[in-house]
GUBAVO-427994 format. One line per field, with one value per residue (C-alpha): residue in one letter; y, x, z. Coordinates in nm, 4 decimals. Each point is the difference from the previous one (the first is absolute). Layout:
N
resn <- [a  ...] $
y <- [Y  ...] $
x <- [X  ...] $
z <- [Z  ...] $
//
This chain:
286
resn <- [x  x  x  x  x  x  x  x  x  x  x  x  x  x  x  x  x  x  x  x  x  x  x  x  x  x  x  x  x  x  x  x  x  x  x  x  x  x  x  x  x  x  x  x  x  x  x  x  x  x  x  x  x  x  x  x  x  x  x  x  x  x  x  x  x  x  x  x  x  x  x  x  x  x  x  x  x  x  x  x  x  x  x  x  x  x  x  x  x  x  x  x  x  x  x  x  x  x  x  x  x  x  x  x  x  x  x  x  x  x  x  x  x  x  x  x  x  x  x  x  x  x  x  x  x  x  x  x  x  x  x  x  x  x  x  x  x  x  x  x  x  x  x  x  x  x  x  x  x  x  x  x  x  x  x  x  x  x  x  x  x  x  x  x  x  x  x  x  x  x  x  x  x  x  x  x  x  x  x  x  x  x  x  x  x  x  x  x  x  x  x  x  x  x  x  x  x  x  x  x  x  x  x  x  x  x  x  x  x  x  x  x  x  x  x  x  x  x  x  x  x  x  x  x  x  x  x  x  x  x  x  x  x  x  x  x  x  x  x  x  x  x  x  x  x  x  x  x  x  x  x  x  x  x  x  x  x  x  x  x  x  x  x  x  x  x  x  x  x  x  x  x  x  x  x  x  x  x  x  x  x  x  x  x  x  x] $
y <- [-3.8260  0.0071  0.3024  0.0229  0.3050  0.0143  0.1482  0.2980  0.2707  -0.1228  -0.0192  0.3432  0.1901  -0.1537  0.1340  0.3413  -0.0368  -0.0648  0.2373  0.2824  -0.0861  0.0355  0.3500  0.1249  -0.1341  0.2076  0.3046  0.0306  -0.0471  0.2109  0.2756  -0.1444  0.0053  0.2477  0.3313  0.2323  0.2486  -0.0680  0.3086  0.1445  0.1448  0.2517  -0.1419  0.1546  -0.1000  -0.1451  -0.2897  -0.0948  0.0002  -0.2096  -0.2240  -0.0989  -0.0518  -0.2584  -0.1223  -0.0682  -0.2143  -0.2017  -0.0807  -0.1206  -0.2299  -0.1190  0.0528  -0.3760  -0.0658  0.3213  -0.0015  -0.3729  0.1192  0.3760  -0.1493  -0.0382  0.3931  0.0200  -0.3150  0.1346  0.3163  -0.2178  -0.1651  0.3591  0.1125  -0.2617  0.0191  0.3163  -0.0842  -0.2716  0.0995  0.3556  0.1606  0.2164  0.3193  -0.2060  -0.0588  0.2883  0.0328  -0.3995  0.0109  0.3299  -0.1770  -0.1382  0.2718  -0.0303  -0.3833  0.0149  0.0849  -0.2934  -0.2488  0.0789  -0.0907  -0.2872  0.2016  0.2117  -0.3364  -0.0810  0.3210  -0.0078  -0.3475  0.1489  0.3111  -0.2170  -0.2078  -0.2885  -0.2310  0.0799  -0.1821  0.0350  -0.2637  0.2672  0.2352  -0.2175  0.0161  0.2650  -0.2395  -0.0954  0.3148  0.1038  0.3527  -0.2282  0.0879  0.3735  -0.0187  -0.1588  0.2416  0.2577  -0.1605  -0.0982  0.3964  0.0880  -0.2969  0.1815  0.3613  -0.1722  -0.1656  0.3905  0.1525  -0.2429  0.0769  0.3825  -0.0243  -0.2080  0.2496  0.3107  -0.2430  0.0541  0.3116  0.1876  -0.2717  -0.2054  -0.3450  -0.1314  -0.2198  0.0336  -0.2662  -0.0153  0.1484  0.2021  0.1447  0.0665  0.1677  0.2400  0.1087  0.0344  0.2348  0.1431  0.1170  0.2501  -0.2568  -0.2131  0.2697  0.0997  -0.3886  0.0294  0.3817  -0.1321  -0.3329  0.0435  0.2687  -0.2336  -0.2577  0.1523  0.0758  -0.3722  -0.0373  0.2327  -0.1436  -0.3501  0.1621  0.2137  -0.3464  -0.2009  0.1596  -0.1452  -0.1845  -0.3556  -0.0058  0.1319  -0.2768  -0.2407  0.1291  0.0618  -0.1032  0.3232  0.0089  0.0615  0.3615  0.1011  -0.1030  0.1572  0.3299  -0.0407  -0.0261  0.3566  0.1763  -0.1107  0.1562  0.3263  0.0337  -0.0731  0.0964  0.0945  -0.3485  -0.1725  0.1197  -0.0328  -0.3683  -0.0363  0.1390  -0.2490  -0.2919  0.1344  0.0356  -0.3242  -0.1677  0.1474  -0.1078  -0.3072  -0.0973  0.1297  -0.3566  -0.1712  0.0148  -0.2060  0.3143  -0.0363  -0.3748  0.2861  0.3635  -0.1638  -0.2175  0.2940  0.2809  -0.2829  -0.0105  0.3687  0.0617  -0.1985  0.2174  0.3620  -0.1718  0.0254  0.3166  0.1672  -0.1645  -0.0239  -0.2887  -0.1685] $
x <- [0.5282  0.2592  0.1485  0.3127  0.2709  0.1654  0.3437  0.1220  -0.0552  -0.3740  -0.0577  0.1260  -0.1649  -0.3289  0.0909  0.0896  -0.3786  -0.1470  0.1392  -0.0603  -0.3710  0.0052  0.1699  -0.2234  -0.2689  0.1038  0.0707  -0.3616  -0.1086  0.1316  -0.0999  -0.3204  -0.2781  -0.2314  0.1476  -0.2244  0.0700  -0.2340  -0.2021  0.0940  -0.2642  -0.0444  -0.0761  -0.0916  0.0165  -0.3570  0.1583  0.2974  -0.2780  -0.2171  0.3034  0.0786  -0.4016  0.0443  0.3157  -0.1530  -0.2833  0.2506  0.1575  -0.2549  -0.1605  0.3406  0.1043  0.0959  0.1894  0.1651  0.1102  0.1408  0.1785  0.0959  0.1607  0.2845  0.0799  0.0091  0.2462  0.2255  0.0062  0.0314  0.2978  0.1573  -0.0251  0.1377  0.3069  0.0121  0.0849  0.1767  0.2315  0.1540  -0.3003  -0.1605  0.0474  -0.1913  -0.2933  -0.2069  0.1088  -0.0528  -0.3650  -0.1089  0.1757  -0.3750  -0.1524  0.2756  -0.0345  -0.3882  -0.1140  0.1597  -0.0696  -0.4188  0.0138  -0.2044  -0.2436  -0.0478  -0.1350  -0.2357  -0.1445  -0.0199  -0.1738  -0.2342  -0.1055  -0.0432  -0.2799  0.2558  0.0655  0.3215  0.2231  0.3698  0.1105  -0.1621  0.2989  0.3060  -0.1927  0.1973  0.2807  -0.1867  -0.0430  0.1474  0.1168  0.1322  0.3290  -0.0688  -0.1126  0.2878  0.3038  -0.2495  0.0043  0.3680  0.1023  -0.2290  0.1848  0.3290  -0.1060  -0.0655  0.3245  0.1480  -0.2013  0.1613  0.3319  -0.0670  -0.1180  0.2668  0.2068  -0.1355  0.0390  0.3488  0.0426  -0.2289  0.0923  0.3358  0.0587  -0.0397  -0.3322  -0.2253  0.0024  -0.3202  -0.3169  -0.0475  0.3369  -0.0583  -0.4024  0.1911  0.2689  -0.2355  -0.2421  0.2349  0.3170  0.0505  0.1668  -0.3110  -0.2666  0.2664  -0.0241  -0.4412  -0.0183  0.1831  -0.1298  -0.3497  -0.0042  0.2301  -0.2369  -0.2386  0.1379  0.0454  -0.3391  -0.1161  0.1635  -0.1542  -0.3549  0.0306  0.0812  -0.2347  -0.2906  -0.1707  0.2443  -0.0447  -0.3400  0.0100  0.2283  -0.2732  -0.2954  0.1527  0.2298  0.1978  0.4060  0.2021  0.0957  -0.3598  -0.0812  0.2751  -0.0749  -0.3724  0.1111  0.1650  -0.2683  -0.2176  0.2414  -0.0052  -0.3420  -0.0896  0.3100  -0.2204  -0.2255  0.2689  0.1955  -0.3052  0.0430  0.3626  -0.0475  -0.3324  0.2189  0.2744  -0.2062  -0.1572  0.2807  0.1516  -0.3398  0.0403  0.3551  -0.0528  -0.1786  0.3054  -0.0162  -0.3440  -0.2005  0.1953  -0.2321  -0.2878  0.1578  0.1342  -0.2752  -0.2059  0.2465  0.0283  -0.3329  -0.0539  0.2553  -0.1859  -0.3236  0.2217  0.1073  -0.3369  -0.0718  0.3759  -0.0253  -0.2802  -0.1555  0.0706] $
z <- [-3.2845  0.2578  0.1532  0.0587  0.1178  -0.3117  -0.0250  0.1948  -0.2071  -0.1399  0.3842  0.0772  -0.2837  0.1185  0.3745  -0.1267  -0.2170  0.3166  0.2026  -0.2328  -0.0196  0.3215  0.0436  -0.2522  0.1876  0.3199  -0.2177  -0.1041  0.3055  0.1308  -0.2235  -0.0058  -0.2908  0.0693  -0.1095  0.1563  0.2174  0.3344  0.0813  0.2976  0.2148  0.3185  0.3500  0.3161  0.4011  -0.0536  -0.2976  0.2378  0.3053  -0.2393  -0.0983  0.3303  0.1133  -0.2999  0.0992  0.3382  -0.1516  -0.1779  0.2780  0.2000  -0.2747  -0.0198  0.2816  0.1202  -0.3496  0.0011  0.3673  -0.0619  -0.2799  0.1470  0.3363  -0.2168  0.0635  0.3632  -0.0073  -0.2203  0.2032  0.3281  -0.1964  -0.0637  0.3681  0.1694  -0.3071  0.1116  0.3850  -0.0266  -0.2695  0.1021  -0.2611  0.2661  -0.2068  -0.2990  0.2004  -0.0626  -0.4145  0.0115  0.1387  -0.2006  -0.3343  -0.0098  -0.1339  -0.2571  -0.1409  0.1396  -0.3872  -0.1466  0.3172  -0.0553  -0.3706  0.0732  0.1549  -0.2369  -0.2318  0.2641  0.0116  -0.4050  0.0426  0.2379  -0.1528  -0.2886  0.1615  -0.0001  0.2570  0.1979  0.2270  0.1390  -0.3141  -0.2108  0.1176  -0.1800  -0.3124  -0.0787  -0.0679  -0.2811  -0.1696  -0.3273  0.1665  0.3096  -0.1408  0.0065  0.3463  0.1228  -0.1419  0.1712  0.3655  -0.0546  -0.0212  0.2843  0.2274  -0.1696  0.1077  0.4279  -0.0485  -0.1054  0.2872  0.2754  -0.1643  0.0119  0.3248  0.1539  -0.1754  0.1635  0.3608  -0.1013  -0.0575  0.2917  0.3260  -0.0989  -0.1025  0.3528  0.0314  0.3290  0.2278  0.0832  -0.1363  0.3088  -0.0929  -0.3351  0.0368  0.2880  -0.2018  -0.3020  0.2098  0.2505  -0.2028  -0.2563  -0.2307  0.0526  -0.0847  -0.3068  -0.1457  0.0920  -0.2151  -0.2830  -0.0308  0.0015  -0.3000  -0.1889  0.0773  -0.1222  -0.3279  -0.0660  0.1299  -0.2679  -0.3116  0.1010  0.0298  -0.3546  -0.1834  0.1668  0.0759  -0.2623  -0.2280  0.1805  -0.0779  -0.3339  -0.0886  0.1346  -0.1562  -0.3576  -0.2567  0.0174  0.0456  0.3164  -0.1494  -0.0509  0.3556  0.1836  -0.1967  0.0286  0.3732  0.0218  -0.2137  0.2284  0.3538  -0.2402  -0.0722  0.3217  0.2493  0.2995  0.0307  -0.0715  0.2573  0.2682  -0.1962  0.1234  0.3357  0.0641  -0.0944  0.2156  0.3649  -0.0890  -0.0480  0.3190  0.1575  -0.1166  0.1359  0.3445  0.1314  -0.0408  -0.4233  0.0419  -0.1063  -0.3693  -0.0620  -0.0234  -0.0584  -0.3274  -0.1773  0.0374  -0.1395  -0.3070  -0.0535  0.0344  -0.2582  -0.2486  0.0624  0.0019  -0.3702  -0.0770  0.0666  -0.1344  -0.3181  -0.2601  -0.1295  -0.3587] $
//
């Protein structure tokens, strides 16, 4: 039999038939099928010391797939830095670089599937990492790394914004200029006391929502909501090792971007993997 498009408004209903299939299809994923609510349970120093002794063997048995695939990070902060100097964006250069620790949940999702793979006894690779694409929660996932890039893109707005405010619209002309006016003026150390705890605030909201929700939304069928909520009971049950969480990933990450951002190819495949094995340990098996 022959197809053929048929007149307008056959063809349109079956566009509209197709296109609702496939909203309902992202609806339910994102709630997700499995109900439940994930059990939440304590940690202590010794699970986030034991998640990043894991996260360390990860990386090195995969250590020349991940690296390959993880030099991606200190490019794109290369990219930002010379943006930054070459484009009046001084004053952006510090919230630019530190916006890692912002998007650096949703940028390891891959690496969170290669730990799964591994811990599962499965073989792993750095192809293993998009396989996430083909996940039925992939859609979940996504809306979740898409407001964490919208909360960096709020923080460089807020912090251009309090640039502004504390030392005028006038941009440095050199960085010399602009690190000596930052340290040596009152208007300098006024933009460093309220930036940092505003920083930090953003800082926070990304680690309560994300501290486990990525992986969650690997390992089971659950919905975005259930995730991000799983994510903040687990910040409130545990608000002390989960702040020694945030301030590890913080120093490494500093660590990290002091050799010229090439420190991020290995600060960051092995906070990914890390956070994989702290999932573990916050949340309780099916």
């Amino acid at each position: 039999m022959t197809n053929t498009i048929g007149n307008p408004l056959s063809w349109g209903m079956r566009m509209l038939g197709i296109a609702g299939h496939d909203v309902s299809e992202v609806a339910r994923e994102l709630g997700g099928t499995d109900r439940s609510e994930p059990v939440v349970r304590h940690i202590t120093t010794d699970d986030i010391r034991t998640a990043l002794r894991l996260g360390v063997q990860d990386f090195m048995a995969l250590r020349t797939d991940v690296i390959v695939a993880c030099l991606l990070y200190p490019i794109i902060g290369a990219c930002l830095v010379w943006a930054a100097f070459h484009r009046n964006l001084l004053p952006l250069l510090f919230p630019l670089i530190s916006g890692f620790a912002l998007i650096g949940p949703a940028a390891a999702v891959g690496l969170y599937e290669m730990s799964r793979r591994r811990e599962a006894g499965k073989k792993a690779s750095w192809a293993d990492g998009f396989a996430i694409l083909q996940s039925p929660r992939f859609g979940a996932i996504f809306i979740l790394a898409v407001a964490h890039f919208f909360v960096f893109f709020v923080w460089i707005l807020v912090a251009y914004g309090i640039f502004l405010i504390t030392m005028g619209p006038e941009v440095p002309t050199s960085a010399q200029t602009f690190f000596s006016e930052a340290l040596t003026t009152g208007s300098g150390w006024a933009m460093i006391l309220i930036g940092f705890p505003v920083g930090f605030l953003f800082a926070l909201l990304v680690l309560a929502t994300s501290i486990v929700s990525f992986p969650l939304l690997i390992d089971r069928h659950v919905g975005l909501p259930v995730a991000v909520v799983t994510s903040l009971r687990v910040a409130r049950t545990n608000p002390g090792p989960v702040a020694l969480w945030g301030i590890t990933v913080a120093v490494l990450l500093a660590l990290g971007a002091l050799p010229f951002l090439l420190g991020l190819a290995v600060v960051m495949p092995i906070l990914g993997h890390a956070t994989w094995h702290l999932y573990r340990r916050a949340v309780a098996p099916v």
